[in-house]
N, CA, C and O atoms as a Tinker XYZ file with bonds, in Angstrom:
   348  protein
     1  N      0.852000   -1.183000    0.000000    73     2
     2  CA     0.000000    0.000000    0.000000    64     1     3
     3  C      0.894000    1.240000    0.000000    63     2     4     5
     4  O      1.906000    1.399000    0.682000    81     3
     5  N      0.307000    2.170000   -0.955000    73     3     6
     6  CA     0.952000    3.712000   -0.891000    64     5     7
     7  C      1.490000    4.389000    0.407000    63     6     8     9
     8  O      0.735000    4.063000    1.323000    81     7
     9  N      2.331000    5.070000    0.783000    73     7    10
    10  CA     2.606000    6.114000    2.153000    64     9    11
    11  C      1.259000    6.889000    1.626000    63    10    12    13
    12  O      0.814000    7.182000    0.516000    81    11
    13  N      0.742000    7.113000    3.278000    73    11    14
    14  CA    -0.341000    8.168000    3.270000    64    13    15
    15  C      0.178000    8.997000    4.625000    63    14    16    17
    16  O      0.522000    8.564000    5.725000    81    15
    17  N      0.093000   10.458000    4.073000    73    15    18
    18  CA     0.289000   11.607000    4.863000    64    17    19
    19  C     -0.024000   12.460000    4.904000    63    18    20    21
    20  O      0.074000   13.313000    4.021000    81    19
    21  N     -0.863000   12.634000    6.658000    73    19    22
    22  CA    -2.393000   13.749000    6.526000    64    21    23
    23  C     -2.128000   14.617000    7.798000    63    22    24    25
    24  O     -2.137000   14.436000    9.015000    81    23
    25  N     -1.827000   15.906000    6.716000    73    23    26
    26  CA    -1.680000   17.193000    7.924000    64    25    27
    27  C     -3.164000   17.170000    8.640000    63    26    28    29
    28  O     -4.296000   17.116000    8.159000    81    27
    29  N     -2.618000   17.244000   10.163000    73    27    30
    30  CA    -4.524000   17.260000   10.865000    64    29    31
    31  C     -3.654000   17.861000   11.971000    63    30    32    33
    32  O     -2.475000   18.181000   12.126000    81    31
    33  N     -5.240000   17.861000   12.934000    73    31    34
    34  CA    -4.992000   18.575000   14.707000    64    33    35
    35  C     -5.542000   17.474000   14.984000    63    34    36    37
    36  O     -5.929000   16.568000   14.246000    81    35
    37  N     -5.569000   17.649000   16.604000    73    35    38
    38  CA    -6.410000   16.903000   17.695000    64    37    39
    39  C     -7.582000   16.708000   17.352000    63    38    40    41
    40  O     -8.055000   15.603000   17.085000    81    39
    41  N     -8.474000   18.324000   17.311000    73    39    42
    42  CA    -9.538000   18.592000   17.479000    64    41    43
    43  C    -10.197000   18.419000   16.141000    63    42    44    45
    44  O    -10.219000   19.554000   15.666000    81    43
    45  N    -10.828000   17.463000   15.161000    73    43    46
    46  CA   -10.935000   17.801000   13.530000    64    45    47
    47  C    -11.611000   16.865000   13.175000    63    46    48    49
    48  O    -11.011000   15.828000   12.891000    81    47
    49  N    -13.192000   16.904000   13.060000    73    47    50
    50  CA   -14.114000   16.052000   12.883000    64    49    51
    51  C    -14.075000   15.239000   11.165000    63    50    52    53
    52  O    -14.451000   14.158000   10.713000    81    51
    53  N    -13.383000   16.497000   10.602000    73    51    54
    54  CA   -12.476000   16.203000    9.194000    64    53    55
    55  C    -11.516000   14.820000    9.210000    63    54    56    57
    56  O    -11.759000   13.756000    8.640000    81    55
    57  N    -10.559000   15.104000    9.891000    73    55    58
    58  CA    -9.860000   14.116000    9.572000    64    57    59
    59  C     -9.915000   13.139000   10.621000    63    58    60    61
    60  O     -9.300000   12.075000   10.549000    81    59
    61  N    -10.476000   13.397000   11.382000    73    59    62
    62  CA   -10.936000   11.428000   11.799000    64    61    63
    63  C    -11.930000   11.263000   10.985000    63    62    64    65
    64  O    -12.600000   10.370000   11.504000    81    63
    65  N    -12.664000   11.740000    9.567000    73    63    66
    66  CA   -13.628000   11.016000    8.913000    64    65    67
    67  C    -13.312000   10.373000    7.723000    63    66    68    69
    68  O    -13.834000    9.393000    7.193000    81    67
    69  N    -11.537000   11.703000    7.074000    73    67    70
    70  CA   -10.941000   11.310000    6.364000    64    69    71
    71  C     -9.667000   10.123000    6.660000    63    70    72    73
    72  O     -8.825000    9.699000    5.868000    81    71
    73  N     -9.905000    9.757000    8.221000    73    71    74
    74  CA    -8.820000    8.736000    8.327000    64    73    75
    75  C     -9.820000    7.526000    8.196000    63    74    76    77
    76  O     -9.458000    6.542000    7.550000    81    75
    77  N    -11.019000    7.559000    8.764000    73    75    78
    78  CA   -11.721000    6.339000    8.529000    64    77    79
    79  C    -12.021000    5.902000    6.861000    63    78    80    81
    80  O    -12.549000    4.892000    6.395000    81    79
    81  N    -11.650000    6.689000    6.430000    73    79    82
    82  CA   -12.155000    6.444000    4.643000    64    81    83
    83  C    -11.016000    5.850000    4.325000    63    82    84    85
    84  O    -11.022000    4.858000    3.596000    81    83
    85  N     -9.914000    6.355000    4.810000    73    83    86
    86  CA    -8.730000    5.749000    4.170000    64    85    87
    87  C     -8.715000    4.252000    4.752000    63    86    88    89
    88  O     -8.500000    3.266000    4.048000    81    87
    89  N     -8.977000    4.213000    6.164000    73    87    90
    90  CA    -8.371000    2.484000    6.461000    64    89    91
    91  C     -9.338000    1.519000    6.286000    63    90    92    93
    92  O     -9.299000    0.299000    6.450000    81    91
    93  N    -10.543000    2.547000    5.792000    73    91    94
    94  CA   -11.983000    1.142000    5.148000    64    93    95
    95  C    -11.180000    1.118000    3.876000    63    94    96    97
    96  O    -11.331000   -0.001000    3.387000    81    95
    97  N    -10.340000    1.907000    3.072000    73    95    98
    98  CA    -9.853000    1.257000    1.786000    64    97    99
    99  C     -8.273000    0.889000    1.622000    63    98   100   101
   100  O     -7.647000    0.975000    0.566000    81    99
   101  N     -7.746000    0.453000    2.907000    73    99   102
   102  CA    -7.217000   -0.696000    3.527000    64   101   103
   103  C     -5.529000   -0.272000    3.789000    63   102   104   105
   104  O     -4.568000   -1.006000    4.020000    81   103
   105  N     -5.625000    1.344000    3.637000    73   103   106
   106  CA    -4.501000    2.141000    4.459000    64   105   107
   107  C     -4.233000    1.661000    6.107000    63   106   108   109
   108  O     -5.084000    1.934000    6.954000    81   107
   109  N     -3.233000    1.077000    6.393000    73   107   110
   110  CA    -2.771000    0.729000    7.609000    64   109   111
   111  C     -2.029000    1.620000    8.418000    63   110   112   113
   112  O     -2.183000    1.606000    9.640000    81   111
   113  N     -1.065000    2.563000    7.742000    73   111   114
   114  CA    -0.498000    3.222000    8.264000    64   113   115
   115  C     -0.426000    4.240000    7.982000    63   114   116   117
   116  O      0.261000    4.236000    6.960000    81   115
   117  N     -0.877000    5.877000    8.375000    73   115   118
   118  CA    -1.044000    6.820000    8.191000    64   117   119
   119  C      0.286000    7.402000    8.932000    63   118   120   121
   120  O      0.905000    6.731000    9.758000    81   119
   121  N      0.692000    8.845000    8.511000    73   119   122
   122  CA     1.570000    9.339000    8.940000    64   121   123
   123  C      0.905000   10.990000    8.989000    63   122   124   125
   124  O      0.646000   11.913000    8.218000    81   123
   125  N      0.830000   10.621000   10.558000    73   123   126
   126  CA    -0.249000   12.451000   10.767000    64   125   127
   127  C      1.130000   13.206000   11.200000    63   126   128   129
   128  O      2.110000   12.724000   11.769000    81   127
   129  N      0.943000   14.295000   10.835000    73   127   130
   130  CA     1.803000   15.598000   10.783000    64   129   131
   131  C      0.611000   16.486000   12.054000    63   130   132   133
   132  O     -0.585000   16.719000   11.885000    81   131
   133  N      1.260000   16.737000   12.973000    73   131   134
   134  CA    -0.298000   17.649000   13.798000    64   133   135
   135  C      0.442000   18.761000   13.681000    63   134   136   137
   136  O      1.628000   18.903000   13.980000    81   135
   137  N     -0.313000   19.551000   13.231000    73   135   138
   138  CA     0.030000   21.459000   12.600000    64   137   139
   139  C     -0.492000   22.102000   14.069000    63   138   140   141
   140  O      0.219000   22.968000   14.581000    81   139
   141  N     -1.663000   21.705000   14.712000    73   139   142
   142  CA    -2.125000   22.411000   16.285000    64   141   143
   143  C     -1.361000   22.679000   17.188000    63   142   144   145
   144  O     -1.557000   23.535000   18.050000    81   143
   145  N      0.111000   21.585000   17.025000    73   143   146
   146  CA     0.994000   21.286000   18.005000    64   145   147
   147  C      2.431000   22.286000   17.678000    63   146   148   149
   148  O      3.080000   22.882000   18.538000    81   147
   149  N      2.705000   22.271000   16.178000    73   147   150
   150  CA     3.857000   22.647000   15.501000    64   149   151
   151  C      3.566000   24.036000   14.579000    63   150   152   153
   152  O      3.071000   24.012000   13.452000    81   151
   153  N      3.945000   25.137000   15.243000    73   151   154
   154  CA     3.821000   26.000000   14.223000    64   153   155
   155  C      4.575000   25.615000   13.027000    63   154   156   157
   156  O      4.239000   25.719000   11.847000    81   155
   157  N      5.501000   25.217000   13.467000    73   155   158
   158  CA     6.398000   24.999000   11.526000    64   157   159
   159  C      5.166000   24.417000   10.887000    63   158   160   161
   160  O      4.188000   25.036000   10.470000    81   159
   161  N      5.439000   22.778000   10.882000    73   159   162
   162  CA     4.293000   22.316000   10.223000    64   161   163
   163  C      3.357000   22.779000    9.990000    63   162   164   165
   164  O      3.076000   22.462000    8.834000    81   163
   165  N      2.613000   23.400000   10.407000    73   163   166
   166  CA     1.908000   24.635000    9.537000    64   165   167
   167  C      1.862000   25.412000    9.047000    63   166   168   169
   168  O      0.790000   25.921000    8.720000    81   167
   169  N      3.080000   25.919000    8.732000    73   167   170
   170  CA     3.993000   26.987000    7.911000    64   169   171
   171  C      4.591000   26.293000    6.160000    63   170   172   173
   172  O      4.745000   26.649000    4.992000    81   171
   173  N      4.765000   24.947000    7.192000    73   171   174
   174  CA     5.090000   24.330000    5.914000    64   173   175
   175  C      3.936000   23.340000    5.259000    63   174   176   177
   176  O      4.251000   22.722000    4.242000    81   175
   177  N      2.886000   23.206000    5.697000    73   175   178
   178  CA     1.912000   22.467000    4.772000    64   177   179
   179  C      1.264000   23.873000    4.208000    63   178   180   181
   180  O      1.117000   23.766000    2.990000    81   179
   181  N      0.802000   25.241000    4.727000    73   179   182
   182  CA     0.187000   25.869000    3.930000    64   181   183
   183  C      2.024000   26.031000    2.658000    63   182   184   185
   184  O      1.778000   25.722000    1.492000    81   183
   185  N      2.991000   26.296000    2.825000    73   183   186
   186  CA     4.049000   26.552000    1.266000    64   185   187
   187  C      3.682000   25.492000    1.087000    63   186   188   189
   188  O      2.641000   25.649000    0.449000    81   187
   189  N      3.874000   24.237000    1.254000    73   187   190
   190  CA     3.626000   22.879000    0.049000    64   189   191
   191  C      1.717000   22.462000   -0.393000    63   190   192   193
   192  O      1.424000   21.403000   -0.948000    81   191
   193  N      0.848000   23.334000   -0.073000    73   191   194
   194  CA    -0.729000   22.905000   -0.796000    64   193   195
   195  C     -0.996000   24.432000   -0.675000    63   194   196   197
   196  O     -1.686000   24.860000   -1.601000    81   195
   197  N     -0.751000   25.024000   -0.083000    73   195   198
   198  CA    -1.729000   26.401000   -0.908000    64   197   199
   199  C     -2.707000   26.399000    0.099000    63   198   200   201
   200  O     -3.602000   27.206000   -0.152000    81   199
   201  N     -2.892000   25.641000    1.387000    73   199   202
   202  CA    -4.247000   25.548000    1.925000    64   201   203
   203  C     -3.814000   25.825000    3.307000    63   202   204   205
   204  O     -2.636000   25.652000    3.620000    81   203
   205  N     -4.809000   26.299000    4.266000    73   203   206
   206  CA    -4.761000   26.225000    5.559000    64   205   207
   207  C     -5.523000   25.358000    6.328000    63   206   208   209
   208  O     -5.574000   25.395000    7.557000    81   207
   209  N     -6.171000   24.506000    5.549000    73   207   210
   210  CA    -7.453000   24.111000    6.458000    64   209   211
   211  C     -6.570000   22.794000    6.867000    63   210   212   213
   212  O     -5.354000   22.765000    6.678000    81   211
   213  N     -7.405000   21.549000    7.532000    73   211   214
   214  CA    -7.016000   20.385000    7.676000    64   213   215
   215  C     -8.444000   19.534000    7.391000    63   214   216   217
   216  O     -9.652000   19.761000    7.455000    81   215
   217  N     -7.760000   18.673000    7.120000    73   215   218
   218  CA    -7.070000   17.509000    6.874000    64   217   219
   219  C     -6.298000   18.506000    5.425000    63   218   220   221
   220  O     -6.655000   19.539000    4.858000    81   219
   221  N     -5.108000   17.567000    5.242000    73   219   222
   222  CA    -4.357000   18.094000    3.863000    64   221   223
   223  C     -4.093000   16.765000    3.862000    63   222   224   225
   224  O     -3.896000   16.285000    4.979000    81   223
   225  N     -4.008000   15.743000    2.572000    73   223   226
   226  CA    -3.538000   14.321000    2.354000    64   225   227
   227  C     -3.149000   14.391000    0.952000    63   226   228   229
   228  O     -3.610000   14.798000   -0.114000    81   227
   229  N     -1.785000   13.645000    1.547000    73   227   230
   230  CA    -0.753000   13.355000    0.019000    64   229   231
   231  C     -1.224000   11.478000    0.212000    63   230   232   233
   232  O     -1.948000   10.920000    1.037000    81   231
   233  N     -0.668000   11.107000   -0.600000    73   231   234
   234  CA    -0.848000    9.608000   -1.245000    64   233   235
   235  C      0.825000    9.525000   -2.138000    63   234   236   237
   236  O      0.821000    9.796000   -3.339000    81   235
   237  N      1.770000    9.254000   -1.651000    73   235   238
   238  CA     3.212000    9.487000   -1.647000    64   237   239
   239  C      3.445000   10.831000   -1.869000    63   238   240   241
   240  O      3.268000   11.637000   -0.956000    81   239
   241  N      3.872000   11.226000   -3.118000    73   239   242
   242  CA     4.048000   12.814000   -3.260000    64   241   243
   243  C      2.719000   13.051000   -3.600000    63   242   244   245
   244  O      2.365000   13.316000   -2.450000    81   243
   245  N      1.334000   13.213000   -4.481000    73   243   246
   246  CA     0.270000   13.581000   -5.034000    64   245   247
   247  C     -0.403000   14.058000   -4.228000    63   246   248   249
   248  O     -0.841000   13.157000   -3.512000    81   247
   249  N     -0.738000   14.979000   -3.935000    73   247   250
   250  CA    -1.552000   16.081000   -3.062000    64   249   251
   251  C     -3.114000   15.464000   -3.651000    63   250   252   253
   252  O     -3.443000   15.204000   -4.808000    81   251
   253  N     -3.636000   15.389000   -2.803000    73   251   254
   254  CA    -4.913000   14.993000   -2.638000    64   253   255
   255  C     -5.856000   16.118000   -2.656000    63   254   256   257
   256  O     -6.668000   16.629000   -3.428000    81   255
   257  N     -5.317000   16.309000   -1.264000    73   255   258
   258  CA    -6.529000   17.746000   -1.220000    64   257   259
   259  C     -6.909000   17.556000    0.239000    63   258   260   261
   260  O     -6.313000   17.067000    1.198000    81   259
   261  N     -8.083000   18.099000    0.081000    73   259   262
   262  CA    -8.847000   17.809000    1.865000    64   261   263
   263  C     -9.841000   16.304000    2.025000    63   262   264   265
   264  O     -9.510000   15.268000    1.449000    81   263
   265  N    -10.923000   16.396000    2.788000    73   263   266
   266  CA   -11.489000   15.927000    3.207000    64   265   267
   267  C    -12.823000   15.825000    1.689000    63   266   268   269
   268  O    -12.965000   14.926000    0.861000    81   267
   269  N    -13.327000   16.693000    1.797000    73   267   270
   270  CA   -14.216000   17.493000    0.482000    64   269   271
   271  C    -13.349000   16.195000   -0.819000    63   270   272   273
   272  O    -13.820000   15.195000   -1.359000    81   271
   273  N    -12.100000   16.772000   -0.904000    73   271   274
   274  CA   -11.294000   16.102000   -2.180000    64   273   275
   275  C    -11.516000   14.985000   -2.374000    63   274   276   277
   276  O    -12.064000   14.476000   -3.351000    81   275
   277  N    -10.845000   14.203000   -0.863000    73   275   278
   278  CA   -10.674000   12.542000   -0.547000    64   277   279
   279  C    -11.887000   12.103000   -0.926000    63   278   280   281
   280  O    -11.749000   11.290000   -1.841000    81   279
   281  N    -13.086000   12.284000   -0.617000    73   279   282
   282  CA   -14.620000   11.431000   -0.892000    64   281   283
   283  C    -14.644000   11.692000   -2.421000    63   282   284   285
   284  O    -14.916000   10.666000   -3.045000    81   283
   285  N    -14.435000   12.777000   -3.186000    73   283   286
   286  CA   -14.822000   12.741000   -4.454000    64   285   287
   287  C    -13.684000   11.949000   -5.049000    63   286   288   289
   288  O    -14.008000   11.372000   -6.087000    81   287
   289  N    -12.345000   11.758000   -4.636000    73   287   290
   290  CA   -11.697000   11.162000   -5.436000    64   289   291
   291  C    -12.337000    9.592000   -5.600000    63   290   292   293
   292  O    -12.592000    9.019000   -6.658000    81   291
   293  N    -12.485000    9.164000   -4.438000    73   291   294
   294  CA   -12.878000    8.112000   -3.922000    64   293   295
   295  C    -14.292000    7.424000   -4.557000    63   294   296   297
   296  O    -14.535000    6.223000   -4.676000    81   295
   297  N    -15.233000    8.701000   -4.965000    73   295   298
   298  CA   -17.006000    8.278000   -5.617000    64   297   299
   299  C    -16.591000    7.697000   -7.017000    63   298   300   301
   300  O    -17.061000    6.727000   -7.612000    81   299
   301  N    -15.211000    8.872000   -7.513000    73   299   302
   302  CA   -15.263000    8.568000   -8.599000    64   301   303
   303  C    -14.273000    6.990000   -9.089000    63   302   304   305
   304  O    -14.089000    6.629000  -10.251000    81   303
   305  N    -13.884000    6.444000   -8.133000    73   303   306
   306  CA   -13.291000    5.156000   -7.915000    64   305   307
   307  C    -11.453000    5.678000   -8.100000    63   306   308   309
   308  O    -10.688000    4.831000   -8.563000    81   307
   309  N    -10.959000    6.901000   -7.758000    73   307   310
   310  CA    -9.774000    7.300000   -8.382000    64   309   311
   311  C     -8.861000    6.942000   -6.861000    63   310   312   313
   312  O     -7.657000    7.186000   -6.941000    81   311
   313  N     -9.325000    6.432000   -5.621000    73   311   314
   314  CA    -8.847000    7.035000   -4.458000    64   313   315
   315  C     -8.161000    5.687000   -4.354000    63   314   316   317
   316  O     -7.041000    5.733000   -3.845000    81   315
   317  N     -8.773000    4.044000   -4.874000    73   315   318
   318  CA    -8.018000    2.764000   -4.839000    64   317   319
   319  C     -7.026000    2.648000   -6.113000    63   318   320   321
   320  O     -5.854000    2.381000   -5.847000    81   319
   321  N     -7.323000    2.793000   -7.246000    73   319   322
   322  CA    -6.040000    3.388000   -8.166000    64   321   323
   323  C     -5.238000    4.320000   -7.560000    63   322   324   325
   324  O     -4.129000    3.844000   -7.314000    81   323
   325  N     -5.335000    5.188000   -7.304000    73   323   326
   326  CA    -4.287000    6.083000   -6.601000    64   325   327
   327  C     -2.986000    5.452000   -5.940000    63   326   328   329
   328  O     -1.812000    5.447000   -6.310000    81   327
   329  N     -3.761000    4.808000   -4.584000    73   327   330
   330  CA    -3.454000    3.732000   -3.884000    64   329   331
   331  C     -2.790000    2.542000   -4.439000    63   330   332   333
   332  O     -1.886000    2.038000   -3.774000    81   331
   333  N     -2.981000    2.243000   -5.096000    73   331   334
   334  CA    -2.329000    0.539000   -5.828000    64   333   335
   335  C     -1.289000    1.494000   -6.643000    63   334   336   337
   336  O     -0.133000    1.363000   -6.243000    81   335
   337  N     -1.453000    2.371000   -7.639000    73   335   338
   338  CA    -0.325000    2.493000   -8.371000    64   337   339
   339  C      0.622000    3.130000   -7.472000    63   338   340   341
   340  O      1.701000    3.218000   -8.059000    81   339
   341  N      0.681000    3.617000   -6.285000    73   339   342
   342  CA     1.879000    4.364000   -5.741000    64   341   343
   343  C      2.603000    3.533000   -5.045000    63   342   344   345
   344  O      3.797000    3.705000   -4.798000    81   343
   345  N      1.773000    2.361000   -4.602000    73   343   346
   346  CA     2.295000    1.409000   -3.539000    64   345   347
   347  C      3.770000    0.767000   -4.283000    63   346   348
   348  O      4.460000   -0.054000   -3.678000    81   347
């Protein structure tokens, strides 16, 4: 399976919904970055996506997007391809 790595906080009804999507499609190991805790890391996920919000999820290098992103990649069946070809 692909590296998955999802800028989040503690507090983020987002990404515990976007972590449950990922390990129903059979992600084991996530690698959370918490931005709440680390000002850098949040300095440096808004220079590398352009975004402030959280969840932010790469799938090795490929920027995903958010939470919003992850489900549409996912309706449109792009989120298990994603997954298999990076692995």
């Amino acid at each position: 399976m692909a590296k998955v790595t999802m800028y989040s906080q503690q507090v983020c009804p987002f990404c515990d919904r976007a972590e449950r999507l990922l390990r129903s499609r059979g992600v084991d190991v996530i690698e959370k970055i918490m931005v709440d805790t680390d000002r850098e890391q949040r300095a440096l996920m808004v220079q590398r996506t352009g975004r402030r919000t959280v969840p932010q999820i790469y799938v090795e290098d490929t920027h995903v997007g958010g939470f919003d992103d992850l489900v549409a990649l996912d309706r449109e069946g792009g989120l298990l391809a994603l997954l298999d070809e990076k692995a």
